[in-house]
Phi, psi and omega in degrees: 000313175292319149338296196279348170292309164327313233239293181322301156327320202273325193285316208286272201348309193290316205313312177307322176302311214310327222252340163279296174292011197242283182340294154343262242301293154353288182275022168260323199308308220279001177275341199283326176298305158335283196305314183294275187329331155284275197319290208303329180304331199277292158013280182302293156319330202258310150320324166291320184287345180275321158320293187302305167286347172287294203287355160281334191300303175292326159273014182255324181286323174321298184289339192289308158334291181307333155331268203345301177308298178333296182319265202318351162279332201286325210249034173303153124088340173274151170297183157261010155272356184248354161285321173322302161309319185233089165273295185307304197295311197303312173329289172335284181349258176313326166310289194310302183317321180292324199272350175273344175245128180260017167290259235296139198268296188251184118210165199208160183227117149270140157300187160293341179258011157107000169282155222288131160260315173221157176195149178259039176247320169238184175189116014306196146248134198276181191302151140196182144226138225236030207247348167299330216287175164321283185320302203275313168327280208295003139266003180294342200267326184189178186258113160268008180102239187231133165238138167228155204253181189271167175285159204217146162251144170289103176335112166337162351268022179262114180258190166133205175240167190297139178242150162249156146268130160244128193231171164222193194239125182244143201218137175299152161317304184280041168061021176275179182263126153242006174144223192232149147256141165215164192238145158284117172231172195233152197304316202282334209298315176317300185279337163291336165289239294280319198290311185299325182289327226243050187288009181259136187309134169101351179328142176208120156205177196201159153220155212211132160282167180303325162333298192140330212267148172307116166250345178205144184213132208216095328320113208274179199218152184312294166326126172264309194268000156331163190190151177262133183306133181266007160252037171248164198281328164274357172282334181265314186273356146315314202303298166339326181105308211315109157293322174223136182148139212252147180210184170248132188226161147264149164272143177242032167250294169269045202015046160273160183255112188231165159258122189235143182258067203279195124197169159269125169291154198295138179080344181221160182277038178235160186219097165288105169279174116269075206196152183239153154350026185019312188293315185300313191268021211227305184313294160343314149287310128355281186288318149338289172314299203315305222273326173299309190307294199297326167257340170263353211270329210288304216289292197319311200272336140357290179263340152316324196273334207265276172032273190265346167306289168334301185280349189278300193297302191300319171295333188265347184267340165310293190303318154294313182296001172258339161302313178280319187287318153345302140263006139313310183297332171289306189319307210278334167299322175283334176326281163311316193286338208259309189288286180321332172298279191297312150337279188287358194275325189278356165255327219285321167324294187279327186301280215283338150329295167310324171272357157284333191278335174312313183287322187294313184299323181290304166345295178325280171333310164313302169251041142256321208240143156245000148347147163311285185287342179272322184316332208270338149323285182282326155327299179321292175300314174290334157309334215264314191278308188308334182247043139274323219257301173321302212293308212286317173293322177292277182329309178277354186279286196295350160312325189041057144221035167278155193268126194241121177264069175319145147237144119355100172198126160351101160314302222275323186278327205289307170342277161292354173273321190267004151327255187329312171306281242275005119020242177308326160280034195241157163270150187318310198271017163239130182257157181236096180267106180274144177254091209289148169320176180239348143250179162256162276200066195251108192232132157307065195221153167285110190317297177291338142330280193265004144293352164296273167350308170298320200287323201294334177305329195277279195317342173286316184316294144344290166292009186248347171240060189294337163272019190106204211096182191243148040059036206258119167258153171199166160212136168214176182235159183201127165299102189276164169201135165013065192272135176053194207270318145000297198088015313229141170206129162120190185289100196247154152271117156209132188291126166245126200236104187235180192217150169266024172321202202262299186098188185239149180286146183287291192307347166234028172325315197294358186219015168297351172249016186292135177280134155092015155299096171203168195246014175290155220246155189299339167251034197257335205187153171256343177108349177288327201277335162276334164316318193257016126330286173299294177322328176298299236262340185259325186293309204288017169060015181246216224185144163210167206229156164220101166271117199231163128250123173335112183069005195235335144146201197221158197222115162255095186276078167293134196229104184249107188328148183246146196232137157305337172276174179285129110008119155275190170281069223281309186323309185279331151285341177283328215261011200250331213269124192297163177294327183202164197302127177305332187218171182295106138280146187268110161280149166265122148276126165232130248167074198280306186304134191283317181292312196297321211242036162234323180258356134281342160291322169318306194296316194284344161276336173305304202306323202102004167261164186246135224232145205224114165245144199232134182259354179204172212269288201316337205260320187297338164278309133005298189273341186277319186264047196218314218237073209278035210234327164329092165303303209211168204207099178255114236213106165320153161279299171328335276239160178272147180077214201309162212247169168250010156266340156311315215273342152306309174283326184310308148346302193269319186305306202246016161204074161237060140295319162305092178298152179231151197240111188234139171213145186203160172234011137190115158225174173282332164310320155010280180293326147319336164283310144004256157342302196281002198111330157309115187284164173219145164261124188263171155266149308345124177243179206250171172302294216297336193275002200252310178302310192303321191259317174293327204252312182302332181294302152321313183281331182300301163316309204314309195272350149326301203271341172268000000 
């Protein structure tokens, strides 16, 4: 059955990977295809548009050229006095060409010393001299041909937007330099084709001298004297000769990253880019995936969602059923534990009844014989009840129907006072290092409850070291927040008790706290000491962990909530409460058993009180409204007909002045007594817990009535 759920399970699973990773797989072929089929479109795109800018590039400079020519056929053979002279017409002249092309801003004529001779913007043409510029430079030494200039701004009295020039060498009949012809061409005519050509976002051109420096740009930039860095990968294939070719850059005038395409035009000292965005084209691809997505992604979590619907009901339907076996297996163990319970709670009654009257005759018995050999007898027999009375305290602990008298109390002190027992149950040759808190340490625990706990931890300990070892107590505190299957949450104390021992075997870690579960030989243990460990430790709202390794020892962590109040003063209370009554008090016994009630009338006149018995709660009321001489009122729980906590509240309603003393030796009623106030006595008690509890009782009215 666990197999084929293993197996079914193992199957739901692959299919769930199956149904992710082949979808997964699917969309990476097909993103990964996309991404080659985009870069080639964008490729492709980037090359048409530099195509596109070249053959505008080639006819704009083609017409610029002619200009040029035209001018310089018209002013041939003429001087610069005789251009001077037909200043005006040649001015027409040269306006109509500019105003017929709209790249060109201007055109002009110079001498040999850079002055103005025409230009087709003003007329007369006023004085200047031009002989820094570029255009005029780069022909003085010799004739190079069609020259173009870097962009350039204009001179007063000449406005306008910035131009590069293309000029040419005006030259004598003998080959002397006679000046310049030069065309204004304009920057924006370049960036307004670019902007048409480039409508795709991220869009990029340019025209670039050999140089470097920039004359028209898409997007254009601020900068008039830009220039592409010549230690940039198109500046080195430039630098290089390379006419074409496309590569990936950052620009380092605005940091974008683009694939750009150049090439050089035939004849001129120019360079066209092309190119988009790396982002655009990335984007692009993106929206490709997204579109891959929109149809596939909804069927993948489709079938992923049917999938994991499956495996979630087949895991749940598992999980119950494990769950359900899971609590059958609690039920016949709470079961067992309920049946053991009840067991031991319906003997427990009579048991310690018996072991009273058994404790009480050895009193007795005590103060008749001074024999040796009988004291060595009734010693025997008071062993004999004190550890019928443990096992019967054992038994009801892990049962958890032990009565827990919670007090306030000092961890730390509470520690080092219980040192010498667990001391003296050790053997010499195991040492015991108590670690004392470093504050103090106030915990809500039934006292005598957890010196049992201790002790019992130091006997486990003990048989867990047959050759000697250590011993280690600590205490620290610690903020738990939904610590273990509890959930443990706020401010714990925890006593850690480790040992250097045997350890515990993993495979039966898990039932070491099972009652009467032990690995001890039969007359080594009963299988109770960790039980009413744990029972304690569960009355007391904590919790305990255990860590063991095969040969390295065992680790016990008890986890007890921590109270923000005070420790009383147990001392100062005990020195306030007199050792015995001041004067003869009348107690009522109420008592059905007859032996029992025969060995508490013993212990209570030895108390010095004089004592009036009632066999049932009814007879005891009776006698309470008969007899207005009644101090104090001691009183069985268990009784046939009225109970003896009825009969404690009847009491307390209607006669209270009367303190009443409640004892038992096992009831359920018990914490109701508790609860409500009412002292209690377990059974078997000893003279001194009966003296102790009638008389605190008696002084508790006394200081009442004052």
């Amino acid at each position: 059955m666990l197999t084929a759920q293993r197996d079914s399970l193992r199957l739901l699973r692959a299919i769930l990977v199956a149904s992710v990773i082949l979808p997964a797989a699917l969309f990476s072929y097909a993103g990964w295809l996309a991404y080659r089929s985009n870069e080639d479109s964008a490729e492709r795109q980037i090359d048409k548009t530099r195509d596109i800018v070249t053959e505008h590039a080639l006819k704009i400079f083609e017409s610029v050229e002619r200009s040029i020519a035209e001018t310089s056929e018209i002013i041939r053979d003429m001087s610069d006095d005789q251009i001077r002279a037909n200043e005006a017409a040649l001015h027409e002249r040269l306006k109509r060409l500019a105003e017929g092309s709209e790249q060109i801003k201007s055109m002009w004529i110079f001498d040999r010393h850079g002055r103005t001779l025409v230009n087709s913007m003003l007329y007369p043409s006023p004085p200047g001299d031009f002989s820094d510029r570029d255009y005029f430079q780069a022909h003085l030494q010799r004739d190079i041909g069609l020259f173009v200039g870097r962009t350039l701004q204009p001179r007063p009295p000449f406005g306008g937007a910035p131009f590069f020039s293309v000029s040419v060498r005006r030259a004598t009949p003998d080959g002397r330099f006679a000046g310049v012809i030069e065309s204004s061409v304009l920057p924006d005519y370049f960036e307004g084709f670019y902007a048409k050509v480039g409508r795709e976002s991220g869009s990029y051109a340019a025209l670039v001298r050999e140089d470097g420096a920039i004359l028209a740009r898409y997007p254009a930039i601020e900068q008039t004297d830009a220039a592409v860095k010549t230690d940039g990968l198109i500046g080195r294939a430039m630098i290089a000769g390379s006419t074409e070719g496309t590569i990936t850059q950052v620009s380092s005038l605005d940091g974008i990253e683009r694939r750009v395409a150049y090439r050089k035009l035939p004849k001129l000292p120019i360079y066209v880019y092309a190119g988009l965005e790396t982002r655009t084209i990335r984007n692009m691809w993106l929206s490709q995936l997204g579109a891959y997505l929109l149809v596939g992604l909804p069927a993948t979590a489709a079938l992923i969602a049917i999938v994991m619907l499956a495996l979630a009901r087949t895991r749940r339907l598992y999980e119950e059923a494990d769950r359900r076996a899971t609590a059958e297996n609690a039920l016949k163990q709470s079961q067992r534990l309920e049946s053991l319970g009840r067991l031991t709670g319906g003997v427990a009654h009579d048991f310690n009844n018996l072991l009273m009257v058994v404790g009480g005759s050895v009193q007795k018995l005590r103060r008749r014989h001074t024999d040796l050999q009988d004291r060595r007898t009734l010693d025997m027999i008071d062993s004999a009840v004190a550890k019928g009375a443990g096992l019967t305290r054992q038994l009801l602990s892990f049962s958890r129907r032990h009565n827990v008298a919670a007090k306030l109390v000092d961890l730390g002190d509470s520690v080092t006072k219980f040192a010498d027992v667990l001391r003296q149950s050790v053997r010499s040759d195991i040492t015991i290092h108590i670690e004392p808190p470093t504050e103090r340490t106030v915990v809500e625990i039934d006292p005598n409850e957890f010196e049992i706990a201790l002790l019992n931890l130091a006997l486990n300990a003990r048989d867990a070291m047959p050759d000697g070892g250590r011993i280690s107590v600590s205490i620290r505190t610690e903020t738990l927040k939904n610590f273990g299957p509890r959930k443990l949450t706020g401010d714990y104390a925890i006593l850690g008790f480790a040992d250097t021992g045997v350890g515990i075997p993993e495979e039966i870690r898990d039932r070491i706290f099972e009652p009467f579960f032990t690995t001890k030989p039969v007359d080594r243990g009963t299988g109770l000491g960790l039980s009413q460990i744990y029972g304690f430790v569960q009355q007391s709202n904590g919790a305990i962990t255990v860590e063991s390794e095969i040969g390295r020892g065992t680790r016990f962590d008890l986890l007890l909530p921590r109270s923000a109040e005070a420790p009383a003063d147990e001392a100062a209370d005990a020195a306030a409460v007199p050792a015995q009554a001041d004067k003869t008090a009348t107690l009522l016994l109420v008592e059905d058993h007859p032996d029992v009630a025969a060995v508490a009338t013993d212990y209570a006149e030895q108390c010095g009180f004089a004592v009036v018995k009632a066999a049932s709660a009814e007879a005891a009321l009776e006698l309470l409204n008969s007899h207005r001489d009644i101090d104090l009122v001691f009183s069985d729980i268990v009784m046939p007909g009225m109970s003896g906590l009825e009969l404690a509240r009847l009491i307390r309603d209607h006669h209270p002045e009367t303190p009443v003393v409640l004892a038992s030796g096992y009831s359920d009623r018990s914490a109701s007594a508790l609860a409500e106030g009412f002292p209690l006595l377990q059974k078997p008690y000893t003279l001194e817990a009966l003296r102790k509890a009638l008389v605190q009782a008696l002084h508790g009215r006394s200081t009442a009535a004052e």
